[in-house]
CHARMM internal coordinates of N, CA and C (Angstrom, degrees):
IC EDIT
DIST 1 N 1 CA 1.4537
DIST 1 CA 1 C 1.5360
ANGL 1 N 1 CA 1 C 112.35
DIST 1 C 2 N 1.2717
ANGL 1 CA 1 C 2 N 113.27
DIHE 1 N 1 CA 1 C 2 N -49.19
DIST 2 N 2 CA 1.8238
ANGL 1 C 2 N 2 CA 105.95
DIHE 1 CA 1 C 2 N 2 CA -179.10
DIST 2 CA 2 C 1.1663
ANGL 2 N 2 CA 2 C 96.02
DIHE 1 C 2 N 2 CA 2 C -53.24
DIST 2 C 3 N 1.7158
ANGL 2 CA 2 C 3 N 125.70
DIHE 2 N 2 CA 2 C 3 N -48.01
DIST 3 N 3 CA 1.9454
ANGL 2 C 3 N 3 CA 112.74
DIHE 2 CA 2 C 3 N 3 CA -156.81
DIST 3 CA 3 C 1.2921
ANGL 3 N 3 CA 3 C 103.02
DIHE 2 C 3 N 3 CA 3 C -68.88
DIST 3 C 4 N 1.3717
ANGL 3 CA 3 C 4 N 133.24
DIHE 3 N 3 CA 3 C 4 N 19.73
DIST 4 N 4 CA 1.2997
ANGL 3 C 4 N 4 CA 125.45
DIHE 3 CA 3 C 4 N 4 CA -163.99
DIST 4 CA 4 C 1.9864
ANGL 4 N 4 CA 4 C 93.08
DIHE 3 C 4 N 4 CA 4 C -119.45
DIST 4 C 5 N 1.5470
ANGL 4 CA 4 C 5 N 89.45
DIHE 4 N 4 CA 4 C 5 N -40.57
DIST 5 N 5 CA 1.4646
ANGL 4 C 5 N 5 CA 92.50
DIHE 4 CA 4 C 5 N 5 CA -172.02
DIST 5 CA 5 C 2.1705
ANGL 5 N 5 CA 5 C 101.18
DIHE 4 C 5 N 5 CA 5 C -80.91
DIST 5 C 6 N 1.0327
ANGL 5 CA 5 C 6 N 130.42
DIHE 5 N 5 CA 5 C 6 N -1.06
DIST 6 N 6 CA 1.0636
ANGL 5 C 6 N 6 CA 156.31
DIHE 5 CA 5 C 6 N 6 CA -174.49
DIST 6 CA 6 C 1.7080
ANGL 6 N 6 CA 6 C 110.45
DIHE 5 C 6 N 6 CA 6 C -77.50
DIST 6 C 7 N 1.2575
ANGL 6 CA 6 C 7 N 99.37
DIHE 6 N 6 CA 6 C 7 N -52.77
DIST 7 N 7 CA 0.9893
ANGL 6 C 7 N 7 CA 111.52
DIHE 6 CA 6 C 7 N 7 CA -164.81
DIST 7 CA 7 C 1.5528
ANGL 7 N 7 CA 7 C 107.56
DIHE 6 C 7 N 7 CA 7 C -100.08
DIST 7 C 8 N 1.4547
ANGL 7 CA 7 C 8 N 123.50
DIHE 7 N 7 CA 7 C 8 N -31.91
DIST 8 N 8 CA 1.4199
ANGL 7 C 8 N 8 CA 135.71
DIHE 7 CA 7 C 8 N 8 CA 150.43
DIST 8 CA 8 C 1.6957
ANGL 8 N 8 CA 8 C 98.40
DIHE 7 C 8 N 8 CA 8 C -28.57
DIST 8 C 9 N 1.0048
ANGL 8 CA 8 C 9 N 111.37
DIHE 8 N 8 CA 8 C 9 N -75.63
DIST 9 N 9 CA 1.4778
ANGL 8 C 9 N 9 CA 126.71
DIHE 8 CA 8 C 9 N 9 CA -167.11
DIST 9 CA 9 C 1.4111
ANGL 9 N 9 CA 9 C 116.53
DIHE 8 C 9 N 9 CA 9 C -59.08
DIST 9 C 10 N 1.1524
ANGL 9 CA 9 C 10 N 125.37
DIHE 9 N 9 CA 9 C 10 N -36.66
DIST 10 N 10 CA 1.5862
ANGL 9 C 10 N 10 CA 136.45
DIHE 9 CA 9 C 10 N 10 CA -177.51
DIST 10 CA 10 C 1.8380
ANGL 10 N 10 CA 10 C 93.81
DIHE 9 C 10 N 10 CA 10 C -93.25
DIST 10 C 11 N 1.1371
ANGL 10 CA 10 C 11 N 113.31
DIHE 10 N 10 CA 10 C 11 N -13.85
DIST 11 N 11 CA 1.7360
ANGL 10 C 11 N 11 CA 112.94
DIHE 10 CA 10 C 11 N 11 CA 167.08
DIST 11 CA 11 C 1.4576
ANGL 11 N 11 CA 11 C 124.20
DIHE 10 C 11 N 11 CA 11 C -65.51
DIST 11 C 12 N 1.9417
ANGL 11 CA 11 C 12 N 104.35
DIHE 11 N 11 CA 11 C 12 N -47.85
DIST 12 N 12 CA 1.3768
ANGL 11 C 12 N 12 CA 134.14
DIHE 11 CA 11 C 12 N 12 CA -174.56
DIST 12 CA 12 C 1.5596
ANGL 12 N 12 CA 12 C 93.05
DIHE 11 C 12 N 12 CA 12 C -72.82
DIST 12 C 13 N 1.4007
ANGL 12 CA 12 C 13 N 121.66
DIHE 12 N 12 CA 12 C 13 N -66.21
DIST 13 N 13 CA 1.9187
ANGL 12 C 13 N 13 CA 123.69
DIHE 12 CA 12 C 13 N 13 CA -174.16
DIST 13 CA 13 C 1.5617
ANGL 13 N 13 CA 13 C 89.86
DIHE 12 C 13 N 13 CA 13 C -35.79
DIST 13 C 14 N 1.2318
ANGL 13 CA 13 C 14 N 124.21
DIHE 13 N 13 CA 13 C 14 N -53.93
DIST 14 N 14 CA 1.8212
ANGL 13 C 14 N 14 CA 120.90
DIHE 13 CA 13 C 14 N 14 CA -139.41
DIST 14 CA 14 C 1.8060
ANGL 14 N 14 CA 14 C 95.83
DIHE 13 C 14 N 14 CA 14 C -83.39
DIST 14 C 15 N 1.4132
ANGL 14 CA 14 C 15 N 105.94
DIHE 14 N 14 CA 14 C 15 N -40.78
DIST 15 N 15 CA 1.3798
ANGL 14 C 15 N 15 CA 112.57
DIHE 14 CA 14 C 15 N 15 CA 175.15
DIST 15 CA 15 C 2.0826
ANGL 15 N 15 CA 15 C 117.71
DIHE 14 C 15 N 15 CA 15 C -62.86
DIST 15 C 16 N 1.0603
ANGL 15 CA 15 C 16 N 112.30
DIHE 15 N 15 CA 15 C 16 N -29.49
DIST 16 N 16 CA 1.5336
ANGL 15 C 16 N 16 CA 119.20
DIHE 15 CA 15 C 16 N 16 CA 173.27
DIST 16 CA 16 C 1.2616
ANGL 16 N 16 CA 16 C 101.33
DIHE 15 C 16 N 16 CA 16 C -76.54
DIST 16 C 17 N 1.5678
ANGL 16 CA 16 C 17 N 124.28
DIHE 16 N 16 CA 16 C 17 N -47.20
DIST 17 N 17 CA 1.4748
ANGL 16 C 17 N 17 CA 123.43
DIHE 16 CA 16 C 17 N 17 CA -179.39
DIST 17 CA 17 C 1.8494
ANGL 17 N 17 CA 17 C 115.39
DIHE 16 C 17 N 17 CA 17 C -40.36
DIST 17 C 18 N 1.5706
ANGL 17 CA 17 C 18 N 90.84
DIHE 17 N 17 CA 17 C 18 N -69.89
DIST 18 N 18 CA 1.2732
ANGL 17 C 18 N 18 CA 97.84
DIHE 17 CA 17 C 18 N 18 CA 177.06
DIST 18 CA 18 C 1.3083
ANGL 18 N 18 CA 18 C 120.40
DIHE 17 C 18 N 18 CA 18 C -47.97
DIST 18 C 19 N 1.8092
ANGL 18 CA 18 C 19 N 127.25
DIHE 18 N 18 CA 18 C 19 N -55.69
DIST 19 N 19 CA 1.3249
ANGL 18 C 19 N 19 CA 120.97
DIHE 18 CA 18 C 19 N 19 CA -173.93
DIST 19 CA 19 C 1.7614
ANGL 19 N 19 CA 19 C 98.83
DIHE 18 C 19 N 19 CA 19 C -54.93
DIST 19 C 20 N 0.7856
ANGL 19 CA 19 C 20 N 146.76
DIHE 19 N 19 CA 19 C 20 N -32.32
DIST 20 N 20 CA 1.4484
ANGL 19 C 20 N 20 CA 128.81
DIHE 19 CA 19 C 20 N 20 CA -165.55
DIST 20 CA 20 C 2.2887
ANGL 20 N 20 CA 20 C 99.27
DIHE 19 C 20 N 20 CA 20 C -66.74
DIST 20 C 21 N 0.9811
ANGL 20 CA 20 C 21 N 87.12
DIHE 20 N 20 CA 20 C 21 N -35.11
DIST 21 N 21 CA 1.3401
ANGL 20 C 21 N 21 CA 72.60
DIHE 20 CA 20 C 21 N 21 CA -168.08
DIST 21 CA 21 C 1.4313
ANGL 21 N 21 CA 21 C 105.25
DIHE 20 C 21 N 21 CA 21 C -100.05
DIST 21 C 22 N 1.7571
ANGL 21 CA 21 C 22 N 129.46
DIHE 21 N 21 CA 21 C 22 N 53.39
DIST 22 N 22 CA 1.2761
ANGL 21 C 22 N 22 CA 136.44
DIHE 21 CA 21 C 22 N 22 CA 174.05
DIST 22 CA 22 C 1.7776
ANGL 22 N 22 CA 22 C 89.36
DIHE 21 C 22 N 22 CA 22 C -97.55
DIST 22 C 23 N 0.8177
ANGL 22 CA 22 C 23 N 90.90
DIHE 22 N 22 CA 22 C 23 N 110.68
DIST 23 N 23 CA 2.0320
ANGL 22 C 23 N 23 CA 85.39
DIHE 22 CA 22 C 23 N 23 CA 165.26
DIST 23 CA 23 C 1.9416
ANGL 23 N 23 CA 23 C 112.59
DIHE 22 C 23 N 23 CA 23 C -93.58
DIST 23 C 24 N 1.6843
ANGL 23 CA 23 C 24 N 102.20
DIHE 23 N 23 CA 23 C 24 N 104.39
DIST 24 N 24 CA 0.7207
ANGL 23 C 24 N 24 CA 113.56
DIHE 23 CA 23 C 24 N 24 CA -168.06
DIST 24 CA 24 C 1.8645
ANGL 24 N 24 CA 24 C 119.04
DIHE 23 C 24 N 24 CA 24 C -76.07
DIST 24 C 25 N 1.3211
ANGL 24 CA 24 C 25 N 119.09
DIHE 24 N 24 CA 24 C 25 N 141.27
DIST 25 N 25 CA 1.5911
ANGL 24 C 25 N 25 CA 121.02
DIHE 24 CA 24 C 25 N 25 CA -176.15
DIST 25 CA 25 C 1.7756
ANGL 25 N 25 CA 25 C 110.07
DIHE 24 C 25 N 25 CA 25 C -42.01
DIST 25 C 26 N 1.1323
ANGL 25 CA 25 C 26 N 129.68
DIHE 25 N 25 CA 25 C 26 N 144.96
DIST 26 N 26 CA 1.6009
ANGL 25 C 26 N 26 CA 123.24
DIHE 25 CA 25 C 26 N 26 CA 164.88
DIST 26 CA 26 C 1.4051
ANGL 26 N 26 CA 26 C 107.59
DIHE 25 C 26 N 26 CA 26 C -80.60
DIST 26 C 27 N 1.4494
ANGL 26 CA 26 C 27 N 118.72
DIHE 26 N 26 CA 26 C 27 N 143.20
DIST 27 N 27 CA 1.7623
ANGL 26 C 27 N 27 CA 106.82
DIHE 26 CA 26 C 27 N 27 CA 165.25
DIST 27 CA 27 C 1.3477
ANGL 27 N 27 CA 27 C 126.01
DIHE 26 C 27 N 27 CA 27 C -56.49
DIST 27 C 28 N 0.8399
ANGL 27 CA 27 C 28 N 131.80
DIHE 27 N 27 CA 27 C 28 N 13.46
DIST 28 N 28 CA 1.7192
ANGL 27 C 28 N 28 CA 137.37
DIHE 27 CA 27 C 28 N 28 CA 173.13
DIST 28 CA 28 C 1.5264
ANGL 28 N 28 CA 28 C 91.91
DIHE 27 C 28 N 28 CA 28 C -97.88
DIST 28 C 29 N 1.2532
ANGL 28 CA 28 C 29 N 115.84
DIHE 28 N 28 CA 28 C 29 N -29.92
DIST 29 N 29 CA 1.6833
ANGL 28 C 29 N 29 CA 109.43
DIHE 28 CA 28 C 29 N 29 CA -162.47
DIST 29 CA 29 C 1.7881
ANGL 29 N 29 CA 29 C 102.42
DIHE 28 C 29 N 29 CA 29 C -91.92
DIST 29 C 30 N 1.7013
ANGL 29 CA 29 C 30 N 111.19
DIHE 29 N 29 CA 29 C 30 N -41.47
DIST 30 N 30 CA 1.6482
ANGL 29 C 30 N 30 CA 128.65
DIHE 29 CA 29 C 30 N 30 CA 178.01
DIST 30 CA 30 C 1.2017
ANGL 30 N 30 CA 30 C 90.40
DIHE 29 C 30 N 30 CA 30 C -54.01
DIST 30 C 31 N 1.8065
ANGL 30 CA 30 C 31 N 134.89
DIHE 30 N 30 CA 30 C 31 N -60.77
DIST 31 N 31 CA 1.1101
ANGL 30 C 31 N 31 CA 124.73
DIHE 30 CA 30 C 31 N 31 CA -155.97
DIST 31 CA 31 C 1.8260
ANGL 31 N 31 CA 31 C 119.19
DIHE 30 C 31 N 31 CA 31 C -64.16
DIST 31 C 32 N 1.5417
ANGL 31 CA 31 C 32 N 116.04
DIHE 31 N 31 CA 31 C 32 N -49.23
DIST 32 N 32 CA 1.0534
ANGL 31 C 32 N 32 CA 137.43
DIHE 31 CA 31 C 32 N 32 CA 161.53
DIST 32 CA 32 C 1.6998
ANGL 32 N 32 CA 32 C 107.42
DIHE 31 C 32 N 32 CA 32 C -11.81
DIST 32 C 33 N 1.8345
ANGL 32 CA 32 C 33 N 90.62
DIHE 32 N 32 CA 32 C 33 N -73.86
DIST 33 N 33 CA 1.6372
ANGL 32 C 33 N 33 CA 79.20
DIHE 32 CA 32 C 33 N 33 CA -168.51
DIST 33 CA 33 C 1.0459
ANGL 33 N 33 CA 33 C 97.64
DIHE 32 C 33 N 33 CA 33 C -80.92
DIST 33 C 34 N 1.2389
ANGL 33 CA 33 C 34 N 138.93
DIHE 33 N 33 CA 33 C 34 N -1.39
DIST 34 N 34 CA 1.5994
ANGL 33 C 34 N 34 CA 124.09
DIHE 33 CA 33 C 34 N 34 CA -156.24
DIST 34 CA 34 C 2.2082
ANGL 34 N 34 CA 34 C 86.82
DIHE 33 C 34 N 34 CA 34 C -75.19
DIST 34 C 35 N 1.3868
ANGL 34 CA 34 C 35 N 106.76
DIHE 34 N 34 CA 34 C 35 N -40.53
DIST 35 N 35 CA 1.4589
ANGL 34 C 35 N 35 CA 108.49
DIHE 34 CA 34 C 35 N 35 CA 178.36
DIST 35 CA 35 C 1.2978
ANGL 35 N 35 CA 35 C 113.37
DIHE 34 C 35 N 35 CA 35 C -73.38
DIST 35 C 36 N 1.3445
ANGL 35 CA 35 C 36 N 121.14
DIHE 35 N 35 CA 35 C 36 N -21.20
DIST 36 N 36 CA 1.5664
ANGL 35 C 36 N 36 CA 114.37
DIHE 35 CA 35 C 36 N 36 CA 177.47
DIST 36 CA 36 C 1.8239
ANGL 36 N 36 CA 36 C 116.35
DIHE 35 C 36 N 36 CA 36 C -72.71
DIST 36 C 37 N 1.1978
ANGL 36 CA 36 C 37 N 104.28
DIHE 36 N 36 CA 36 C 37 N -29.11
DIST 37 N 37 CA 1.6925
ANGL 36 C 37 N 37 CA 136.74
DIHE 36 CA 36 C 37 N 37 CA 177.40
DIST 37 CA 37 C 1.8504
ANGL 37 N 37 CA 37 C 97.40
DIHE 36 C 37 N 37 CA 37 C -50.58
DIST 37 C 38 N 1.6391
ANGL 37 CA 37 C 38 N 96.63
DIHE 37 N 37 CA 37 C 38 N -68.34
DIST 38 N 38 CA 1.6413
ANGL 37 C 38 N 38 CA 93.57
DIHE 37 CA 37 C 38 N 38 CA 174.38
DIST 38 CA 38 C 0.7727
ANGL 38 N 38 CA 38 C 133.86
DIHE 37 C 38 N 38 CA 38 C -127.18
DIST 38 C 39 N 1.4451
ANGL 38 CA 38 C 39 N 117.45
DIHE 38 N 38 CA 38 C 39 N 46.99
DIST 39 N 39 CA 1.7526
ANGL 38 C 39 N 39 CA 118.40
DIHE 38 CA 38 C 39 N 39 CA 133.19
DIST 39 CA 39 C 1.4007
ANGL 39 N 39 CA 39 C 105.86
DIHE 38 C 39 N 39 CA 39 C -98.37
DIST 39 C 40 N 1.3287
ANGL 39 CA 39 C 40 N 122.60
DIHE 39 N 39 CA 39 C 40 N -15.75
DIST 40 N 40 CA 2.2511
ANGL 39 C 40 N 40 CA 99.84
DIHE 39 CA 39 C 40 N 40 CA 149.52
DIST 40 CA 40 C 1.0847
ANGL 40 N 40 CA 40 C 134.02
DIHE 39 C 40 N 40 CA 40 C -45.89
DIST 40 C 41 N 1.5859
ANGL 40 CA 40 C 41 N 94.06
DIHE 40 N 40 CA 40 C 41 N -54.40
DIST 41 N 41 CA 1.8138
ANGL 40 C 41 N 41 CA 106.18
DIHE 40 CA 40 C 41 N 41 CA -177.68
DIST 41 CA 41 C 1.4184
ANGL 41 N 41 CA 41 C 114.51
DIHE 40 C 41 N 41 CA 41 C -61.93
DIST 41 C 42 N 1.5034
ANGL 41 CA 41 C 42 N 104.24
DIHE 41 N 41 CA 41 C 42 N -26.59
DIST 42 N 42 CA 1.9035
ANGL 41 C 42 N 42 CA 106.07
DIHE 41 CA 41 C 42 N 42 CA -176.93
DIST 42 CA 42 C 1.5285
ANGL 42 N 42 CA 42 C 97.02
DIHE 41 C 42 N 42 CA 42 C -75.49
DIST 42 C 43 N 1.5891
ANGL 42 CA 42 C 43 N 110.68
DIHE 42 N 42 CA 42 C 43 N -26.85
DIST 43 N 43 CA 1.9926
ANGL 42 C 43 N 43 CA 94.90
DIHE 42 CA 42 C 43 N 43 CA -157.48
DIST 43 CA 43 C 1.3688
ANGL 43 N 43 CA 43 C 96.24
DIHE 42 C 43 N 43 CA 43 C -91.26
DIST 43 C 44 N 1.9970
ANGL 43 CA 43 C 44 N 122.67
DIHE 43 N 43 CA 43 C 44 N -31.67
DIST 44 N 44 CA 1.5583
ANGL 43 C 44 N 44 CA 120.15
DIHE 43 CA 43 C 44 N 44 CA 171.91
DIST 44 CA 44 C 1.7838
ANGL 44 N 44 CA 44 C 102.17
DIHE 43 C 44 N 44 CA 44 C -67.57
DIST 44 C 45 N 0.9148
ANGL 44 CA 44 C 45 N 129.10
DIHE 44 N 44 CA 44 C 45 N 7.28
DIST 45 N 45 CA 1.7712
ANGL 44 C 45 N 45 CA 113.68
DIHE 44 CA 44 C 45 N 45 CA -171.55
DIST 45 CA 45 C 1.7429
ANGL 45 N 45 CA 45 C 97.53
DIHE 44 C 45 N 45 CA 45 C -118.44
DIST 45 C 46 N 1.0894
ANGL 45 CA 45 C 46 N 117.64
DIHE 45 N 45 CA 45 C 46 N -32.81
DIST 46 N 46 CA 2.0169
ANGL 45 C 46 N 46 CA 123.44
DIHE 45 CA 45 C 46 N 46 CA 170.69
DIST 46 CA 46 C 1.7093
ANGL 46 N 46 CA 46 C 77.95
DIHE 45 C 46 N 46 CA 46 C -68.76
DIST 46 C 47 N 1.0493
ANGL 46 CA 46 C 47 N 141.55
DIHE 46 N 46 CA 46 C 47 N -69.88
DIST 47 N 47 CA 1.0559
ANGL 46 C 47 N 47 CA 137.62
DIHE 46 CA 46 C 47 N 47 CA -148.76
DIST 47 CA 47 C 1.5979
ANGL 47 N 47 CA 47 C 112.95
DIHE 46 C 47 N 47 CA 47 C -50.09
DIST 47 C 48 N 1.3761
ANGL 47 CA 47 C 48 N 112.19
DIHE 47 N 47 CA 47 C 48 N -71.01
DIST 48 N 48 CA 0.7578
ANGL 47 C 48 N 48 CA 121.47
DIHE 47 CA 47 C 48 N 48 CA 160.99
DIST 48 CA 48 C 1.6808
ANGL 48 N 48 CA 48 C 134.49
DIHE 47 C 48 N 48 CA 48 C -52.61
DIST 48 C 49 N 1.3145
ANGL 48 CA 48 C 49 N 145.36
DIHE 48 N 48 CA 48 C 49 N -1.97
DIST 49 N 49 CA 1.2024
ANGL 48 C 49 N 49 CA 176.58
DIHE 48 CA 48 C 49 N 49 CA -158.32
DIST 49 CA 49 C 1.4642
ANGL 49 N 49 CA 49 C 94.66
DIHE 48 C 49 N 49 CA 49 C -124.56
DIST 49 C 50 N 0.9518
ANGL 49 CA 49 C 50 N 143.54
DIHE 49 N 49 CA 49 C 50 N -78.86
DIST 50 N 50 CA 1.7563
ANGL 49 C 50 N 50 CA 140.19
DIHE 49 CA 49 C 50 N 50 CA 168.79
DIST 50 CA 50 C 1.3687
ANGL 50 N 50 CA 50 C 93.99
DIHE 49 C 50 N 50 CA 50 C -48.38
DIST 50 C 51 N 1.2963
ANGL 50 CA 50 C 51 N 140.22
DIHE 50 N 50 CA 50 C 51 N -101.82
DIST 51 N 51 CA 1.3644
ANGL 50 C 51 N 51 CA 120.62
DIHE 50 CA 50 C 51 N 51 CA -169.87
DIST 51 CA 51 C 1.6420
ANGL 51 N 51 CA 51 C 128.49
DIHE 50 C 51 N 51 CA 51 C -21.18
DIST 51 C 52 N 1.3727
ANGL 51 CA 51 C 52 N 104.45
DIHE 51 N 51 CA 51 C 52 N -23.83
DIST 52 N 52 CA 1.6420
ANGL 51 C 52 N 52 CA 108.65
DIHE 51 CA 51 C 52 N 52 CA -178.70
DIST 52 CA 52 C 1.2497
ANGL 52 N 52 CA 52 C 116.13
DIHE 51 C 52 N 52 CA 52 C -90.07
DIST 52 C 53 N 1.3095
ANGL 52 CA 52 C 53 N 115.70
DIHE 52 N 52 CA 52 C 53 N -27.58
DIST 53 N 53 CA 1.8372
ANGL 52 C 53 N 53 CA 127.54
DIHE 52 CA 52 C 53 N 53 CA 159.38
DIST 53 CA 53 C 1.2709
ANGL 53 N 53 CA 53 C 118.81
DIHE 52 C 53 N 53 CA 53 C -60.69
DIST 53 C 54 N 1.2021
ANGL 53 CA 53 C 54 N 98.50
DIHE 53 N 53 CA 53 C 54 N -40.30
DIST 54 N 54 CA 1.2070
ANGL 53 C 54 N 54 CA 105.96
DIHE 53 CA 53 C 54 N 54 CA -161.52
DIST 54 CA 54 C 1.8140
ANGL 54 N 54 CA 54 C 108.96
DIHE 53 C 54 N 54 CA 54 C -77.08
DIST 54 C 55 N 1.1892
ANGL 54 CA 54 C 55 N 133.38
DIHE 54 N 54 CA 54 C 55 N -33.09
DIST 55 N 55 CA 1.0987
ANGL 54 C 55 N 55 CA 154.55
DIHE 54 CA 54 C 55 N 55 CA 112.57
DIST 55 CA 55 C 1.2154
ANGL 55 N 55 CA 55 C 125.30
DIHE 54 C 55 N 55 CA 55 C -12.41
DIST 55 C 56 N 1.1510
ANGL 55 CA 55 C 56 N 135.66
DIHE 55 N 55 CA 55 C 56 N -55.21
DIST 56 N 56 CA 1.2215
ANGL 55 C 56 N 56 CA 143.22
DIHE 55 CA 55 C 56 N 56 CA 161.24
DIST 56 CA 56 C 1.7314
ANGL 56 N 56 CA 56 C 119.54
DIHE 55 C 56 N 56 CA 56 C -53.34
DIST 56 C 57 N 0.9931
ANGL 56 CA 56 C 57 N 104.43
DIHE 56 N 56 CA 56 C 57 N -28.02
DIST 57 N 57 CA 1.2761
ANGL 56 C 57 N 57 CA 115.91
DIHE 56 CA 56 C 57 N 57 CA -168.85
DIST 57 CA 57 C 1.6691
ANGL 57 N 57 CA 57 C 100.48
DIHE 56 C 57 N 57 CA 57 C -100.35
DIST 57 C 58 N 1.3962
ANGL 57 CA 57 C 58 N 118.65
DIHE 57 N 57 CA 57 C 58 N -41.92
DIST 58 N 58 CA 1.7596
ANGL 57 C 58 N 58 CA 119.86
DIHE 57 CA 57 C 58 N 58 CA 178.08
DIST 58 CA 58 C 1.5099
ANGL 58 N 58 CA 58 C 98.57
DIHE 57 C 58 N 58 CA 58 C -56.30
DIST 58 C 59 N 1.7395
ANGL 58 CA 58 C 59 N 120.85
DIHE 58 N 58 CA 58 C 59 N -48.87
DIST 59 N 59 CA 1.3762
ANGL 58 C 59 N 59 CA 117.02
DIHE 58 CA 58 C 59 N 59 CA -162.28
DIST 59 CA 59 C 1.6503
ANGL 59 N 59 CA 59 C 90.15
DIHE 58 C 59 N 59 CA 59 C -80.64
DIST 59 C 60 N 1.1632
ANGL 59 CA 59 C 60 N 156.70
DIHE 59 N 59 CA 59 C 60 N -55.33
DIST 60 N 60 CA 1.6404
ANGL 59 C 60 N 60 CA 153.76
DIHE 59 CA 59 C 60 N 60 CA 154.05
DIST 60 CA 60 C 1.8425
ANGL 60 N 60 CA 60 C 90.55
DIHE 59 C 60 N 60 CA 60 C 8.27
DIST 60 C 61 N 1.3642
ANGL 60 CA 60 C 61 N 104.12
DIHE 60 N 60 CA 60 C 61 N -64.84
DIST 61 N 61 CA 1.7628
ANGL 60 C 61 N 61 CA 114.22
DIHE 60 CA 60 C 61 N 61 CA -154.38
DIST 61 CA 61 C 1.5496
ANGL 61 N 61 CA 61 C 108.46
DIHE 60 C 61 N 61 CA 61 C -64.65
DIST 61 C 62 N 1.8713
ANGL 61 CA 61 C 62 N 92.54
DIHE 61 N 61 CA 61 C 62 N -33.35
DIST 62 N 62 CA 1.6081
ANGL 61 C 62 N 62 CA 96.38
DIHE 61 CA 61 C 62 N 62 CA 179.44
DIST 62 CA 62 C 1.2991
ANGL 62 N 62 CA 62 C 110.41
DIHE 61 C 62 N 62 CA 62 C -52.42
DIST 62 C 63 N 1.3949
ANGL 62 CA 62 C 63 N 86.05
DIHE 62 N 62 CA 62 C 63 N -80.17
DIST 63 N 63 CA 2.2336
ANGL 62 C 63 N 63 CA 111.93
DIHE 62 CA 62 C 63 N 63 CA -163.25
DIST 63 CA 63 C 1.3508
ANGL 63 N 63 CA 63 C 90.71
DIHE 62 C 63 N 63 CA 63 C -59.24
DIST 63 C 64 N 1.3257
ANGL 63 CA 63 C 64 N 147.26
DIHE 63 N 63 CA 63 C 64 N 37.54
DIST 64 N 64 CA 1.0934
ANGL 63 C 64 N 64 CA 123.15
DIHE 63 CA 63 C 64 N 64 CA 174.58
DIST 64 CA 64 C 1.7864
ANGL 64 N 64 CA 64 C 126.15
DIHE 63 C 64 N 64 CA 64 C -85.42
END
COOR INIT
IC SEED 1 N 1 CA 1 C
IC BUILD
């Protein structure tokens, strides 16, 4: 039982160690992609939305 609580503890030291040296993004940098993120999804989703009409309308011509 102590090597358990031992190792709990030498888990938490090693885990604080590491977070100190996460170098975290600046908000100029979060924001950036946060805008690069969605104006993809807007230009893959028009994109995709014309491809789905467009489709819609070839199979329309089929089953017609």
């Amino acid at each position: 039982m102590p090597n358990m609580l031992n190792n709990a503890v030498e888990f938490l030291k090693e885990s604080r160690e590491e977070i100190g040296k996460v170098v975290f993004p600046t908000r100029q940098e979060v924001v950036g992609a946060t805008v690069v993120v969605i104006l993809s999804v807007v230009v893959v989703s028009a994109f995709l939305g014309v491809v789905d009409l467009g489709l819609s309308e070839v199979m329309k011509q089929i089953f017609k």
